[in-house]
N, CA, C and O of each residue as an XYZ file, in Angstrom:
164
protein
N     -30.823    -13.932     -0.609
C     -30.649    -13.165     -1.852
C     -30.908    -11.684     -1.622
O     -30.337    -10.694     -2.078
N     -32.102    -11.836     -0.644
C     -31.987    -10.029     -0.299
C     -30.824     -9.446     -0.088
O     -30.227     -8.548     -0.683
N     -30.546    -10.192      1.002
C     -29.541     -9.355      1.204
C     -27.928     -8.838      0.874
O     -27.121     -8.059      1.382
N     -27.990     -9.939     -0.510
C     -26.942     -9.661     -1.605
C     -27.228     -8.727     -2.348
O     -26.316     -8.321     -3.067
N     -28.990     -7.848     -2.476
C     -29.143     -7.504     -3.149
C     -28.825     -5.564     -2.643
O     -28.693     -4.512     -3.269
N     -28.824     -5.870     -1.574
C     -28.547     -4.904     -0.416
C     -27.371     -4.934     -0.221
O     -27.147     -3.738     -0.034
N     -26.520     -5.389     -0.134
C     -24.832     -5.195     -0.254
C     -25.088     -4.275     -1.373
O     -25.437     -3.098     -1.285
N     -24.872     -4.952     -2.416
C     -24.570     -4.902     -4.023
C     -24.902     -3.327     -4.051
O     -23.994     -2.642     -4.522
N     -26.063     -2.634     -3.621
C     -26.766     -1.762     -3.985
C     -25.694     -0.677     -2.720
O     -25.444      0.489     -3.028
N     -25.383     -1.034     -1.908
C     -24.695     -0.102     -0.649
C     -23.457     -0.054     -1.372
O     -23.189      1.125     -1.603
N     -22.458     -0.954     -1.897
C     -21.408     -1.264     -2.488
C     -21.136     -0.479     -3.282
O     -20.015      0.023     -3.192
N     -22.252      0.058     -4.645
C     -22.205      0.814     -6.066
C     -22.648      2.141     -5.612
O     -22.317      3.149     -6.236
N     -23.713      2.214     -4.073
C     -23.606      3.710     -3.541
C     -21.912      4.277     -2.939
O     -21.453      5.418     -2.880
N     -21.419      3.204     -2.632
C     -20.195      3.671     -1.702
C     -19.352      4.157     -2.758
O     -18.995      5.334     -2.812
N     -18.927      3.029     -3.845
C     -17.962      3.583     -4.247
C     -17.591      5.179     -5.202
O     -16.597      5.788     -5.598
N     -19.095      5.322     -5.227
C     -19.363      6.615     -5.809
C     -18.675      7.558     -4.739
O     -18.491      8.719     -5.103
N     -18.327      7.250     -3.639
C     -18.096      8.148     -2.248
C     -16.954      7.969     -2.127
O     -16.319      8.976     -1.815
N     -16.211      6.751     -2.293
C     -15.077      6.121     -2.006
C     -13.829      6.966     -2.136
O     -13.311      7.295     -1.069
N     -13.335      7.319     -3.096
C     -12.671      8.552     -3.835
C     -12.430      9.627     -2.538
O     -11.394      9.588     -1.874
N     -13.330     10.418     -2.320
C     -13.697     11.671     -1.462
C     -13.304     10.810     -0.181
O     -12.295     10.948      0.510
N     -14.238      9.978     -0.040
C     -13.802      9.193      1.303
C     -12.112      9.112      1.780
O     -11.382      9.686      2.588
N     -12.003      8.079      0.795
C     -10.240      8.048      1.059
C      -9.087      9.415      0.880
O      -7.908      9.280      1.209
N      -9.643     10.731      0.306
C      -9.063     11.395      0.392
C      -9.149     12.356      1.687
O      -8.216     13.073      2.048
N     -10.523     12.262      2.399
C     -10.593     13.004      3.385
C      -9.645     12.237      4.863
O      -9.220     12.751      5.898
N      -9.613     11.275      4.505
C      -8.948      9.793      5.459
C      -7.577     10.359      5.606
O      -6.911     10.823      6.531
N      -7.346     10.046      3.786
C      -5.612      9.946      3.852
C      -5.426     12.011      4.578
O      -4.826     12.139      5.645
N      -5.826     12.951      4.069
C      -5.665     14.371      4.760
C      -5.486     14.095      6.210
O      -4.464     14.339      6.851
N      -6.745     13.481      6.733
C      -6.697     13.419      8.631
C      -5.282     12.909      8.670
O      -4.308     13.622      8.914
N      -5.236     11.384      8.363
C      -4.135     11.017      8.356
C      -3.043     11.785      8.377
O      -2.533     11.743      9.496
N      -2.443     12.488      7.609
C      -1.528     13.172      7.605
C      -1.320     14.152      8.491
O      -0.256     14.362      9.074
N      -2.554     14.900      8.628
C      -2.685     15.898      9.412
C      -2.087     15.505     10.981
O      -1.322     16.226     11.621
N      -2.589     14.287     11.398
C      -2.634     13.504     13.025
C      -1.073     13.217     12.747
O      -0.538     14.046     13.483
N      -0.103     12.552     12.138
C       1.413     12.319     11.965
C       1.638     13.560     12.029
O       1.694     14.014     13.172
N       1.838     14.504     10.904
C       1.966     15.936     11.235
C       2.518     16.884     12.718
O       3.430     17.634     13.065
N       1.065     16.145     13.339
C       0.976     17.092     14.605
C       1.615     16.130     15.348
O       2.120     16.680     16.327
N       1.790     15.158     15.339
C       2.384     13.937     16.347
C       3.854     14.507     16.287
O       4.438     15.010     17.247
N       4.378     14.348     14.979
C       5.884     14.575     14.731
C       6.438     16.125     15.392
O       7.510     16.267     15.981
N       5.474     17.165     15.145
C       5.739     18.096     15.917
C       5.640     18.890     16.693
O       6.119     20.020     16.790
N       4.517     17.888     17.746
C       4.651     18.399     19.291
C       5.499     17.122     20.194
O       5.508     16.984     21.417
N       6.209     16.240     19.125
C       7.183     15.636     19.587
C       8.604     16.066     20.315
O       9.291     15.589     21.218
N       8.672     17.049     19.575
C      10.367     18.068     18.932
C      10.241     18.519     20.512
O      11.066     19.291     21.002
C-alpha cells in the first residue's frame, strides 16, 4: 500500500509538470528532425 501511496503522490506531482514536460520534448523533437532534414540536403 505504501507504495501505491508513493506512485499516486509522484503521479499528481508529475502531471503538474507534464504539460511543460511534453512541450519541451515535442520542441527537441522537432528541433533534432529539423536539423536531420537539413544537413541531409
Amino acid at each position: 500500500m505504501a507504495n501505491d501511496k508513493d506512485k499516486y503522490s509522484f503521479w499528481t506531482k508529475y502531471k503538474r509538470f507534464a504539460g511543460n514536460e511534453l512541450l519541451l520534448y515535442l520542441i527537441m523533437i522537432i528541433g533534432i528532425i529539423l536539423g536531420i532534414i537539413i544537413f541531409s540536403k
